[in-house]
N, C-alpha and C positions, 0 to 999 in steps of 0.2 A: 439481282436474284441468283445468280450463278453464283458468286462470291459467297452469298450466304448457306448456301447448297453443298458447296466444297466445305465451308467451316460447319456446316453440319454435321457431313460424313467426318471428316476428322476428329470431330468430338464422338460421333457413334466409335471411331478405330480404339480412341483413348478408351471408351469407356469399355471395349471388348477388349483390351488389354490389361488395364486394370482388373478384372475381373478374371483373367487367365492369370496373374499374378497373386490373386488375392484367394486361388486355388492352388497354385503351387506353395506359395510358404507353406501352410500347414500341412502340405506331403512331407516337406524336405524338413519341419520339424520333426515330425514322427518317425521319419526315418534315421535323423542323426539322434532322436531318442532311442530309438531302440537298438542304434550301434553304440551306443551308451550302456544301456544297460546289458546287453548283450556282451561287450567286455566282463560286467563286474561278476559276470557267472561264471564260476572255475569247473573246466570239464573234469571228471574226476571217474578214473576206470579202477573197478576192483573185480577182483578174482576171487573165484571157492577158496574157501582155505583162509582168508586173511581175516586180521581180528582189524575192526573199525569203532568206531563212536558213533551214538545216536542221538542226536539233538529232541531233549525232553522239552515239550512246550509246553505242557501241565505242570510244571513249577512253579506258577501263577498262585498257588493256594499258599505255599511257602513265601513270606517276606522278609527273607533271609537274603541282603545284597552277596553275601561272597561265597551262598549257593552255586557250584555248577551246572549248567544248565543241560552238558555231558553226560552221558552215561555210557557205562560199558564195561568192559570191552566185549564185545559182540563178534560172531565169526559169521563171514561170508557165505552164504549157501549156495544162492545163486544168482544172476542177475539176469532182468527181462530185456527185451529190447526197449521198452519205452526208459529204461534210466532205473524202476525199480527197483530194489536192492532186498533180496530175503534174509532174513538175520535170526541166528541163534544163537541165544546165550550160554555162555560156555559151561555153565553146571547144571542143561535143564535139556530139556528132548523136543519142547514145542518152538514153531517158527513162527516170523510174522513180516510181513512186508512192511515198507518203510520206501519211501521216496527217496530217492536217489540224490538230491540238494540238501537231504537233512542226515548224511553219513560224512566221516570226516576219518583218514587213515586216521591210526593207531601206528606208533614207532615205538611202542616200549616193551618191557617184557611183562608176563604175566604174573601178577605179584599175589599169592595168597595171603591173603587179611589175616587167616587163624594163624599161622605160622609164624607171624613176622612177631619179632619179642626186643622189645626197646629196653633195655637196662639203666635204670636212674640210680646214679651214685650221687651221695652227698658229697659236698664239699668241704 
């Protein structure tokens, strides 16, 4: 009886450890998930004054593959603390916020469309 009393208890330890285990994997997945994903977010700091890109997600209506999905160039107004980003278009007066994950710098200069004049010579 005693033999059988100790391999009881033993199998009650197994079976409360199993179950202390069978509660930690799935912390320690969601945790190494979200150091995961958590890498692939690029911090990204912008200041007044600087021209940025706005990620258009209404392009969906357009089924054009080598559509942009970019827009802009857009100038910084100001930024909140949660990340969001206020933006105004450089030939217009009104602003609009925009989440902070969907702006992306701007490195180039600012190119006016009417002005540019491409010259086609025949050959």
């Amino acid at each position: 009886m005693v033999q059988a009393g100790e391999k009881r208890l033993l199998q009650l330890h197994e079976l409360e450890e199993f179950r202390y285990h069978a509660y930690e994997n799935p912390k320690m997945y969601k945790e190494q998930t979200k150091r995961i994903h958590e890498k692939c977010i690029q911090p990204r700091n912008f200041d007044p004054g600087q021209l940025v890109f706005s990620y258009n997600s209404r392009l969906k209506i357009f089924e054009e593959k080598l559509k942009s999905k970019w827009s802009g160039p857009f100038e910084v107004v100001r930024v909140t603390a949660h990340g969001a980003v206020e933006l105004k278009p450089l030939n217009a007066e009104r602003t609009f916020l925009v989440n902070g994950q969907r702006v992306k710098h701007y490195f180039g200069e600012v190119i006016n469309a009417k002005k540019t004049l491409v010259d086609l010579e025949e050959a």
